[in-house]
C-alpha positions as CSV (number, residue, x, y, z in Angstrom):
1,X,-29.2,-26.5,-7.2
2,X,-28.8,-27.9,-3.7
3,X,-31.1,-30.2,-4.2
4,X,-30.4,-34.0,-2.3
5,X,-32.2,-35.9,-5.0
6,X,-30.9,-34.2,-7.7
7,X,-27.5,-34.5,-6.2
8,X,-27.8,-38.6,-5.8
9,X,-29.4,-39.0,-9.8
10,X,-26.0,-37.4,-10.8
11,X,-23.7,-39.3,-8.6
12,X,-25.9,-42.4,-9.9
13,X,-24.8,-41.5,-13.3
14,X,-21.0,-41.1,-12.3
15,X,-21.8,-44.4,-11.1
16,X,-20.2,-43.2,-8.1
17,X,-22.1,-43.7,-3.8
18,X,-21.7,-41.3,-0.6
19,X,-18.4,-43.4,0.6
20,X,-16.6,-43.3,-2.5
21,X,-16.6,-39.1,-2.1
22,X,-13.5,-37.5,0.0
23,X,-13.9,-36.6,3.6
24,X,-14.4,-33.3,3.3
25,X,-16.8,-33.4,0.5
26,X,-18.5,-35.8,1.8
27,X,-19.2,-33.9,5.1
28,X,-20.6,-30.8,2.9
29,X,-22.7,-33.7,1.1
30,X,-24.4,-33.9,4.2
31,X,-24.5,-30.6,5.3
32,X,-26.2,-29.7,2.0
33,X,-23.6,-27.5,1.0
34,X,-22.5,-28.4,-2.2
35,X,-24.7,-28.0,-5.2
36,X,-25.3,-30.1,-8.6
37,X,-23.1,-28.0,-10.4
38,X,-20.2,-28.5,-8.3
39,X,-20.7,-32.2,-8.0
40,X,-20.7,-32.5,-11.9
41,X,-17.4,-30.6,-11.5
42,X,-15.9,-32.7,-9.4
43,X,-17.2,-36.0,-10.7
44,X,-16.1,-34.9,-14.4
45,X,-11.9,-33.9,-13.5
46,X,-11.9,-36.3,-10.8
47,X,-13.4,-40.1,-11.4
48,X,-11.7,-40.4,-14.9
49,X,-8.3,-41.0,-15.7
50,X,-7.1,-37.2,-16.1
51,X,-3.4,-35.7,-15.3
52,X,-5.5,-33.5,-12.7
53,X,-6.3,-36.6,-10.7
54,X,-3.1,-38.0,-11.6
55,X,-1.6,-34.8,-10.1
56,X,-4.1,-34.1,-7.2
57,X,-2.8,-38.3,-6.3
58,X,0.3,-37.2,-6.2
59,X,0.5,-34.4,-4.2
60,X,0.4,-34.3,-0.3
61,X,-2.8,-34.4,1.5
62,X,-3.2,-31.0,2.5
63,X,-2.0,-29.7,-1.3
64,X,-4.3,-32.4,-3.2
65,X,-7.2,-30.8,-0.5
66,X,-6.6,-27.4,-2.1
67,X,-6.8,-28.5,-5.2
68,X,-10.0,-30.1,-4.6
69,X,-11.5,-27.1,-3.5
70,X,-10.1,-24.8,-6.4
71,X,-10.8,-26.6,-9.0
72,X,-14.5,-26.6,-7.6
73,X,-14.8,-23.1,-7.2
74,X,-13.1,-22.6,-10.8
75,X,-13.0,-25.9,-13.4
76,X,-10.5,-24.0,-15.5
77,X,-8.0,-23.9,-12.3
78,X,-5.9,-26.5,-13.5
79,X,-5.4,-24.9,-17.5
80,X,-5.0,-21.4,-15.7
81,X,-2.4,-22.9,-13.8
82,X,-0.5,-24.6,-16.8
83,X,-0.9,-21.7,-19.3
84,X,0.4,-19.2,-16.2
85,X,3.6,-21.6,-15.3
86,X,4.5,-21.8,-19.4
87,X,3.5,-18.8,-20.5
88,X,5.6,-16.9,-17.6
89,X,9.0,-19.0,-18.8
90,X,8.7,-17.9,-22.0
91,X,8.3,-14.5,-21.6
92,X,11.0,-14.4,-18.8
93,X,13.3,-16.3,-21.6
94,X,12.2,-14.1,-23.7
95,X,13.4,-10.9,-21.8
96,X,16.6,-12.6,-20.8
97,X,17.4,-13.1,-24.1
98,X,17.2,-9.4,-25.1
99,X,19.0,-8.0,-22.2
100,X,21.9,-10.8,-22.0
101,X,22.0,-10.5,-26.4
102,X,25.1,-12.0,-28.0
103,X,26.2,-13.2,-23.3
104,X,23.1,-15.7,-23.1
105,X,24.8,-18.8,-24.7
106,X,27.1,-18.4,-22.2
107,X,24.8,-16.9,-19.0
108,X,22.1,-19.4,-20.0
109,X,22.4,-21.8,-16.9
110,X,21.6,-18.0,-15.2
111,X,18.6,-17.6,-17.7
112,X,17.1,-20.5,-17.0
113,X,17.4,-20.1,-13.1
114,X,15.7,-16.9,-12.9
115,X,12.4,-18.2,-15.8
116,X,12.1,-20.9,-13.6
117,X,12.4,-18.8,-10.2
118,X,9.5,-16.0,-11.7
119,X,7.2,-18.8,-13.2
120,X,7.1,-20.5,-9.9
121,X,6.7,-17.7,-7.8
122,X,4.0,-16.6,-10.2
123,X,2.2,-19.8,-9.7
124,X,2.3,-19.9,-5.9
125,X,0.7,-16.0,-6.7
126,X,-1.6,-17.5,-8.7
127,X,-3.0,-20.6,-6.3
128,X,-2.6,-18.5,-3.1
129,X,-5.4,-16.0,-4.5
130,X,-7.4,-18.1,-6.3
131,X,-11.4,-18.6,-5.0
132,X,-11.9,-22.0,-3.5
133,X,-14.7,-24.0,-1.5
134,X,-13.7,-25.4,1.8
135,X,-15.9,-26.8,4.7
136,X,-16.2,-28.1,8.1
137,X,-12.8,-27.7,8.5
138,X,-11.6,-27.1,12.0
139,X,-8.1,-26.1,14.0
140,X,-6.7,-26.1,17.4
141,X,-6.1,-22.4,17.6
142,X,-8.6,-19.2,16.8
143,X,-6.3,-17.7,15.2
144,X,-5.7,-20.1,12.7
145,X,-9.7,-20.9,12.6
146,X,-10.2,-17.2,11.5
147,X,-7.5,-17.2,9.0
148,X,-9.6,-19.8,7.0
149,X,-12.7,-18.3,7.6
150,X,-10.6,-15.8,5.1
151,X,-11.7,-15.0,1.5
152,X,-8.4,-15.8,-0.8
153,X,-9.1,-12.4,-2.5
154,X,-11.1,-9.6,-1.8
155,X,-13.4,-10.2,-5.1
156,X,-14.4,-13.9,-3.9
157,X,-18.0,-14.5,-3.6
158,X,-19.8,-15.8,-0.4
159,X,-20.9,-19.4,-0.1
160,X,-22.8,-21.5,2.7
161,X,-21.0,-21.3,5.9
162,X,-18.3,-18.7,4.3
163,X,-19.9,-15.0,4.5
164,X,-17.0,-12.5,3.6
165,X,-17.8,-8.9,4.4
166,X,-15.6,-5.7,4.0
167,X,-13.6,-6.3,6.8
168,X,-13.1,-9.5,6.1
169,X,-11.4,-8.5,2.4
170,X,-9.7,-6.1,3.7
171,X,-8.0,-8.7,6.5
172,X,-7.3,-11.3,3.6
173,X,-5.6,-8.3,1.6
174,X,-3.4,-7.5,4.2
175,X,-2.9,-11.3,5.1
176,X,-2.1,-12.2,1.7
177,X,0.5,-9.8,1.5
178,X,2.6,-10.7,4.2
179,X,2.0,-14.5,3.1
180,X,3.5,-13.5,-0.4
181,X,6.3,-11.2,0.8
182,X,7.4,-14.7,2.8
183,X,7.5,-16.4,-0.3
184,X,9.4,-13.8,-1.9
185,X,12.2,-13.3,0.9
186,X,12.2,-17.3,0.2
187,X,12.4,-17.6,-3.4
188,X,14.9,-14.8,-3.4
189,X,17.1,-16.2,-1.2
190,X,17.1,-19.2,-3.3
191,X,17.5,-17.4,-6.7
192,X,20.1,-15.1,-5.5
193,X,22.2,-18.3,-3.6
194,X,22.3,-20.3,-6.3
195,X,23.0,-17.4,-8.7
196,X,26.2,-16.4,-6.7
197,X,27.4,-20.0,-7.2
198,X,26.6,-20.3,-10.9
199,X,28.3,-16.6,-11.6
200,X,31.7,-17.5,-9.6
201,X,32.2,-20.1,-12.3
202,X,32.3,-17.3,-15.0
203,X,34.7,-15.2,-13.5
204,X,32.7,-12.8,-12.6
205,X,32.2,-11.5,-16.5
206,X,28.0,-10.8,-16.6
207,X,26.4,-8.7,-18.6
208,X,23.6,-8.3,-16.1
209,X,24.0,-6.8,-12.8
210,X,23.6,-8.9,-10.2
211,X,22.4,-7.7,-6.6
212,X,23.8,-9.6,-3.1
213,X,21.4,-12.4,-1.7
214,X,20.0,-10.2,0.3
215,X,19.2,-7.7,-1.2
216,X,17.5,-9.9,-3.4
217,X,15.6,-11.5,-1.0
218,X,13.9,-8.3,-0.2
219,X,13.2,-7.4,-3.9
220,X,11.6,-10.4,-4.4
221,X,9.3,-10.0,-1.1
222,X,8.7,-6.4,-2.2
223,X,7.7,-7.6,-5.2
224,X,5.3,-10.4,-4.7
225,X,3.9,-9.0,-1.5
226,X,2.8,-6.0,-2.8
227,X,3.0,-5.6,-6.8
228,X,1.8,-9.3,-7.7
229,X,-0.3,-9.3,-5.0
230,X,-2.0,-6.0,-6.6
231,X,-2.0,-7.5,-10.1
232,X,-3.7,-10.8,-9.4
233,X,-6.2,-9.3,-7.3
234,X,-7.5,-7.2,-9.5
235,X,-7.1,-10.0,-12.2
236,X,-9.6,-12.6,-10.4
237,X,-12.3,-9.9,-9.9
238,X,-12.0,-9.2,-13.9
239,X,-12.7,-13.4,-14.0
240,X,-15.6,-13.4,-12.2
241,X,-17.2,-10.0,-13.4
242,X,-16.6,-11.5,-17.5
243,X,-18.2,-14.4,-16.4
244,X,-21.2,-13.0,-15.6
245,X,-21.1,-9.8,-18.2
246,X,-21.0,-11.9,-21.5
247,X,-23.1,-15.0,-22.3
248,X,-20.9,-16.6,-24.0
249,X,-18.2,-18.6,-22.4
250,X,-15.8,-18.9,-25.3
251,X,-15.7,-14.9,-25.6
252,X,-15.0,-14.7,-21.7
253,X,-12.6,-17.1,-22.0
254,X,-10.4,-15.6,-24.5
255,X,-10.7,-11.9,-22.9
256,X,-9.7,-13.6,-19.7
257,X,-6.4,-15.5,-21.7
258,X,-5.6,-12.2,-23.2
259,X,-5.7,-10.1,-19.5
260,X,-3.5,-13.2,-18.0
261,X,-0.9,-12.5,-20.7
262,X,-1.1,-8.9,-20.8
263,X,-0.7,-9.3,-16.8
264,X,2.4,-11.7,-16.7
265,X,4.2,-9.4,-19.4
266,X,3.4,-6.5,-17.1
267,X,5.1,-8.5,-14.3
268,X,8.0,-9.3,-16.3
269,X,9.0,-5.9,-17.6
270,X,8.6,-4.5,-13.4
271,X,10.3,-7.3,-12.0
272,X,13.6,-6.4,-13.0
273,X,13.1,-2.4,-11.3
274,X,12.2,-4.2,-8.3
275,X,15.1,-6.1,-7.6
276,X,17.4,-3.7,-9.6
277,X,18.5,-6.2,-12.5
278,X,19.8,-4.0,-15.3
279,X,21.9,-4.8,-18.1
280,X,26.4,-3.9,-17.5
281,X,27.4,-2.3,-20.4
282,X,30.8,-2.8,-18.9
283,X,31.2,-6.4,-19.9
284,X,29.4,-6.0,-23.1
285,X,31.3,-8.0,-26.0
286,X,29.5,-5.4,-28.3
287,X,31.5,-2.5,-25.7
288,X,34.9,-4.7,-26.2
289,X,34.4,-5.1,-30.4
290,X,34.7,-1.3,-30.1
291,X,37.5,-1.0,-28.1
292,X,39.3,-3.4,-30.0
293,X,38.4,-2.7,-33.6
294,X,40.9,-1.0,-36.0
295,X,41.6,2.5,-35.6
296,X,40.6,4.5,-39.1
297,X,43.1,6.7,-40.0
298,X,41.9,10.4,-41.1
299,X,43.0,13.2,-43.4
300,X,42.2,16.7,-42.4
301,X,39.8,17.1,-45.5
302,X,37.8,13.9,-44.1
303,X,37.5,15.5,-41.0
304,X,36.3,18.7,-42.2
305,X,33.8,16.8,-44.7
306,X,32.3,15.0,-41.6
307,X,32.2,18.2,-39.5
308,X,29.5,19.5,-42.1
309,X,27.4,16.9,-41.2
310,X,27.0,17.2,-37.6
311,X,28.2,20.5,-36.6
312,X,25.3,24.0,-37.2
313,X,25.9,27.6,-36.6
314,X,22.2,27.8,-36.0
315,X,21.4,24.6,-34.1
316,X,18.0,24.0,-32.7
317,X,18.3,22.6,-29.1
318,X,14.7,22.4,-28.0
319,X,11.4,22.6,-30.3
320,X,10.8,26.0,-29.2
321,X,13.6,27.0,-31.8
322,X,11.0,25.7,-34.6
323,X,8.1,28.0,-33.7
324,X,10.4,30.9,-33.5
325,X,10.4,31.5,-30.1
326,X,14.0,32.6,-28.6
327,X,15.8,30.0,-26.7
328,X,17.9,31.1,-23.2
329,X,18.2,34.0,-21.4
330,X,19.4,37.5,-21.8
331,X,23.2,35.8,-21.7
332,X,22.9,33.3,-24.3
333,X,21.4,36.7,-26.8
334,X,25.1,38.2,-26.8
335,X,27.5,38.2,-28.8
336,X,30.6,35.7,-28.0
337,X,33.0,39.2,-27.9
338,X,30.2,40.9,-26.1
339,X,30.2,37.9,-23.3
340,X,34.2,37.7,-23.0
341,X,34.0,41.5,-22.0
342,X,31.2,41.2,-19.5
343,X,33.4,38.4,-18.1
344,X,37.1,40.6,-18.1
345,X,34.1,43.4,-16.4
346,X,33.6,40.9,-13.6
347,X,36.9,39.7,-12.9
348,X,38.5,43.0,-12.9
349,X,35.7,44.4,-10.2
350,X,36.6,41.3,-8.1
């Protein structure tokens, strides 16, 4: 509801007045832009003692301004933002710790550089495309004065003074990308410097594979730009279409949770193609055990024993050979004297 009256009994509840609102709020106040609902939502995270207004506090003007504006479009921006940041360490420690194996004691400073380089650049993803309400807010150039008029992704809804058509979406797409694929080229510049530095300390014994700065670099702009850019796209229009598809919140919720997870394990298991992380069986210490374990020493009749066991006149190469169907050409049909003859044939007429 946008109505005034309304608006001023809940803010008399709050026990809160026009001047006590930010600037920019205050502005849509008077506008008549902002409705009940999202005066309740601001009034309930931000005029009690909360770590979001603890955080919002903290942060610089134009960050604690975006906050503002997310957390109005979405109240559960702040716990999407926590469960993404702890949820994506743990599942890029996770992964670490199976491809490293018996190496991560030793590679964990390396571990623990990468979890934290994915979970931030999956929540810079994450705030970059999220919906948010913003108004009266002006620049010096057009350019930059068209960029906000911008949806954050192309499943945002419209809202007074912010009317996103298909052209629109499309632009924020496309803008969006190139904004991630910055951070990416940043992030993986970072990551791959300070990898370098921790990996010269270990004589350069890894049992992951790791790729130059800047190829890096580019990986990581690859990656966010277009894959994560992809994924969480299509991840806030799931929000908002479970929102309105079930009635209750709880149930929409927990779908929502699941998706989130499901997405950042996606993202985990890709991320490592796209900037070509792989495990070096070279430096394995379960590859040097078997070089260096005790060579068995074997009789003839051992070896004949074991020869039973995997060696088989008849073998089976495909699973044609179970339904009976002849495997290879007219060649593999002869006999091994026949073949040696059609060979001495060919060698003699050359």
């Amino acid at each position: 509801l946008f109505n005034r009256e309304f608006i001023d009994a809940v803010m008399q509840e709050w026990c809160k007045t026009m001047i006590s609102l930010p600037a920019g709020l205050r502005q849509a106040y008077e506008m008549g832009l902002v409705s009940s609902a999202q005066m309740v939502r601001f009034l309930s995270v931000f005029s009690r003692p909360t770590h979001t207004r603890s955080f919002s506090r903290a942060l610089p003007g134009w960050l604690s301004r975006g906050l503002v504006g997310r957390t109005l479009a979405d109240p559960s921006f702040p716990h999407k933002m926590a469960f993404e940041f702890l949820a994506t360490f743990a599942s890029s420690v996770w992964w670490e710790m199976n491809i490293r194996k018996e190496r991560f004691e030793q590679e964990w400073d390396l571990a623990v550089v990468n979890a934290l380089t994915a979970s931030c650049c999956n929540l810079v993803v994450l705030g970059l495309l999220a919906p948010c309400r913003s108004y009266g807010s002006t620049s010096r150039f057009d350019f930059q004065n068209a960029i906000e008029k911008l949806p954050n992704n192309i499943f945002e809804k419209s809202y007074p003074l912010r009317e996103f058509d298909l052209q629109k979406r499309i632009s924020a797409f496309l803008y969006k990308a190139a904004e991630l694929s910055l951070v990416g080229v940043v992030a993986g510049s970072i990551q791959g410097g300070m990898s370098k530095a921790l990996s010269a300390r270990k004589d350069g014994r890894l049992s992951v594979t790791l790729p130059n700065v800047s190829a890096n670099a580019l990986g990581y702009g690859a990656f966010l730009g277009l894959y994560a850019n992809l994924r969480y796209q299509l991840l806030c229009g799931l929000d908002q279409y479970m929102i309105k598809r079930f009635d209750v919140l709880g149930m929409a919720i927990f779908i929502g949770t699941t998706l989130r997870f499901m997405n950042i394990q996606i993202g985990e298991s890709s991320r490592r193609a796209w900037l070509g992380e792989e495990a070096d069986p070279q430096y394995s210490d379960r590859l040097l055990r078997a070089y260096t374990r005790p060579v068995e020493v074997t009789t003839a009749a051992d070896q004949q024993e074991e020869s039973r066991w995997f060696i088989s006149k008849d073998a089976v190469v495909s699973g044609l050979g179970l339904l009976g169907i002849k495997q290879g050409g007219p060649e593999a049909q002869l006999s091994k004297p026949r073949r040696k003859r059609v060979i001495r044939k060919k060698v003699a007429s050359g």
